[in-house]
C-alpha positions as CSV (number, residue, x, y, z in Angstrom):
1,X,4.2,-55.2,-30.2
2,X,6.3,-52.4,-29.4
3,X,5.0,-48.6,-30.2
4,X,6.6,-46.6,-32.5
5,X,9.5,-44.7,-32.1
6,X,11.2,-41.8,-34.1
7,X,14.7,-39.9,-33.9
8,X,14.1,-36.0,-34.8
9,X,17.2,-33.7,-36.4
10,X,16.9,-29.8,-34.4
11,X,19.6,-27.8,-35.2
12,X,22.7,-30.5,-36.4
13,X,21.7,-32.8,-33.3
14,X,20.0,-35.9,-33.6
15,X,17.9,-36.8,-30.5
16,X,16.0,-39.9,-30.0
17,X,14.8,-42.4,-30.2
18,X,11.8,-41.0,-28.6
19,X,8.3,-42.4,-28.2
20,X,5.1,-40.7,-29.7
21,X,4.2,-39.2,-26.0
22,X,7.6,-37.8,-25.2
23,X,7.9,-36.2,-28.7
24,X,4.5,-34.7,-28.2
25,X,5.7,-33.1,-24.6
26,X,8.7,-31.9,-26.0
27,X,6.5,-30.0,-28.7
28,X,4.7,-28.5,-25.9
29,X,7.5,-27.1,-24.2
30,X,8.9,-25.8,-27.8
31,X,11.8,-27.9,-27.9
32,X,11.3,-28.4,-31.6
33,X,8.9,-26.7,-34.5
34,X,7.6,-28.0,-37.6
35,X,11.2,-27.1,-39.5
36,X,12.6,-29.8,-37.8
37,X,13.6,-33.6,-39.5
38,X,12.2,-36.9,-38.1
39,X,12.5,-40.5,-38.9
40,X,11.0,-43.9,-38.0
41,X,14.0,-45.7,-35.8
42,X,15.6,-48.3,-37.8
43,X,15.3,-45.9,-41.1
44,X,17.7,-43.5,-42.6
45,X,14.7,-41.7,-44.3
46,X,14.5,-38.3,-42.9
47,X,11.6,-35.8,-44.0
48,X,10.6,-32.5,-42.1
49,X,7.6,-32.6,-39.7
50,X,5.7,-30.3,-41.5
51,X,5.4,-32.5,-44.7
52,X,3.3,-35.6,-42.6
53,X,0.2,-34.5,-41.5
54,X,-0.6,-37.1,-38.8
55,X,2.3,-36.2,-36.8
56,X,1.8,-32.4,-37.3
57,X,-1.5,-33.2,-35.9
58,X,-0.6,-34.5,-33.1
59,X,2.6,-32.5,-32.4
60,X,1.3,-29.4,-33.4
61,X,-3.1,-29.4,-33.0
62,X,-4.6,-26.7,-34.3
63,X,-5.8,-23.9,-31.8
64,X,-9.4,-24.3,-31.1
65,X,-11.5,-21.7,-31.9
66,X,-14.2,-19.4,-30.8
67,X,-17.4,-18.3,-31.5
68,X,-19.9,-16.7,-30.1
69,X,-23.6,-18.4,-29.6
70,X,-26.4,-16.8,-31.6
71,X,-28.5,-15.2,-29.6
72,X,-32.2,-13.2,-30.5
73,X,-32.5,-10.3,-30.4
74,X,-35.3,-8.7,-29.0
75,X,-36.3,-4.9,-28.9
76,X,-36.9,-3.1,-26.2
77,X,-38.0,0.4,-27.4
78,X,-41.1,-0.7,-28.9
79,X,-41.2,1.4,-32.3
80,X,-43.9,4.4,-32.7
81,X,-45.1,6.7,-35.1
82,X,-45.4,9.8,-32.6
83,X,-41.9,11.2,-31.3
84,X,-40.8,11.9,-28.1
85,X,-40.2,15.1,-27.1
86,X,-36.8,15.5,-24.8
87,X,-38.7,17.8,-21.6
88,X,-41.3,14.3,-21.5
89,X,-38.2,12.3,-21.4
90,X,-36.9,14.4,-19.1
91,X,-40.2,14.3,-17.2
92,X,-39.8,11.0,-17.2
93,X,-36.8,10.4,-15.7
94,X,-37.2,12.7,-12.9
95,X,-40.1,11.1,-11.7
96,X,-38.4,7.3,-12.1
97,X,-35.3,9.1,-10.0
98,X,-35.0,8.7,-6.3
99,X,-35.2,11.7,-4.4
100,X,-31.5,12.9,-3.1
101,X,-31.1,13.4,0.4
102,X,-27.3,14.6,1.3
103,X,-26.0,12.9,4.8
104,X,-24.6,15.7,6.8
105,X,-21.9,14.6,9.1
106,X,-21.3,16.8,11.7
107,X,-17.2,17.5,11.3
108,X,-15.3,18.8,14.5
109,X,-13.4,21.7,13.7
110,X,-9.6,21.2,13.0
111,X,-7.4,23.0,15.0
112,X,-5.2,25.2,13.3
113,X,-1.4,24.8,14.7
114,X,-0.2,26.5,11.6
115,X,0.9,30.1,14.1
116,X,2.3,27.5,16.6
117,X,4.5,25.6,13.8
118,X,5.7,28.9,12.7
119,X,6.6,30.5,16.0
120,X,8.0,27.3,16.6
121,X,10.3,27.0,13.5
122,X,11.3,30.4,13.6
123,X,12.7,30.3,17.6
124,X,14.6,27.2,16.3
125,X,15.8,28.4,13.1
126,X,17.2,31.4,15.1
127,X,18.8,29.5,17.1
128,X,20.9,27.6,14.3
129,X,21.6,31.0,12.6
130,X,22.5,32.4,16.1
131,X,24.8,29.4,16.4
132,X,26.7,30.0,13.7
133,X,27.5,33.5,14.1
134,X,28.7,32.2,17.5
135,X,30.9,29.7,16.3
136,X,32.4,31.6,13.2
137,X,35.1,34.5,13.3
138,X,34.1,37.6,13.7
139,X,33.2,39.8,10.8
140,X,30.8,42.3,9.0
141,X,30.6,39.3,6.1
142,X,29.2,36.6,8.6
143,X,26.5,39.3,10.2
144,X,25.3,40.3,6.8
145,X,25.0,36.5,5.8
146,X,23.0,35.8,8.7
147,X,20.7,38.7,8.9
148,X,20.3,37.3,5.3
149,X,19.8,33.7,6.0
150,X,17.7,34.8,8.4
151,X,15.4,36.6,6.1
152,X,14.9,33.8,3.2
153,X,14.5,31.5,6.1
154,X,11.8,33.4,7.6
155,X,9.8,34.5,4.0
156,X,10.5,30.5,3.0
157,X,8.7,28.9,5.9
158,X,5.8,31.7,5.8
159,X,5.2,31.0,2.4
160,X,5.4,26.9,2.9
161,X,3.6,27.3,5.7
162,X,0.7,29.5,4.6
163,X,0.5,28.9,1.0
164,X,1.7,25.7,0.0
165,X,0.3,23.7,2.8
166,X,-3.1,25.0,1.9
167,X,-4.8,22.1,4.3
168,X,-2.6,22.3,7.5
């Protein structure tokens, strides 16, 4: 005996026939949803997916779900009448702690090139702005913008230098 097989309507298209097994993969990778129209092969009688349980069942199961285990409950504070003050809880505690003992590691002392970077930088910068001046026309407008280049540069890399780069 052969197994059943079914042709199913999505969206104006009839598709099929299809076996039980490849209907149900194609309702795992969402090809259709429960809107859609299926019929036995050989009938013309055409009813929506949703309206036959069976086959929603096994097209569409139902998610599993979860629940927690009961568990007891037991307490551990065990209840008393006389309360606890905080300074014997705090006694308490400070005996239970382990006593804190800071690792020193001995750290070499970094080097501070900071006054070498900025001689450094200067000396070159000077000799860009010194470049310029050399290359460009002579005139009173090219000396006063380099005497002022000069200064930003030099109040620029002090302040980069000594106050942004506080870990240098």
């Amino acid at each position: 005996m052969t197994p059943q097989r079914y042709l199913i309507r999505v969206n104006d298209r009839v598709l099929g026939p299809h076996s039980l097994e490849a209907l149900q993969q194609m309702a795992s990778m969402q090809a259709f949803d429960e809107t859609a129209l299926i019929s036995p092969e050989g009938t013309e009688q055409w009813s929506v997916l949703r309206d036959s349980p069976e086959l929603r069942a096994s097209f569409f199961p139902s998610a599993r779900k979860f629940q927690f285990k009961d568990k007891p409950f037991t307490a551990v504070n065990k209840p008393t009448n006389e309360p606890i003050s905080v300074e014997e809880m705090l006694r308490g505690n400070i005996a239970k702690a382990q006593p804190f003992e800071p690792t020193v590691v001995a750290e070499r002392p970094r080097p501070n090139r900071r006054r070498q970077d900025f001689v450094t930088a200067i000396i070159f910068g000077y000799a860009v702005i010194g470049l310029i001046v050399w290359w460009a026309p002579r005139s009173s407008f090219v000396y006063v913008g380099a005497v002022s280049l000069g200064a930003v540069y030099t109040v620029g890399l002090y302040w980069v230098l000594y106050h942004v780069m506080d870990r240098y």
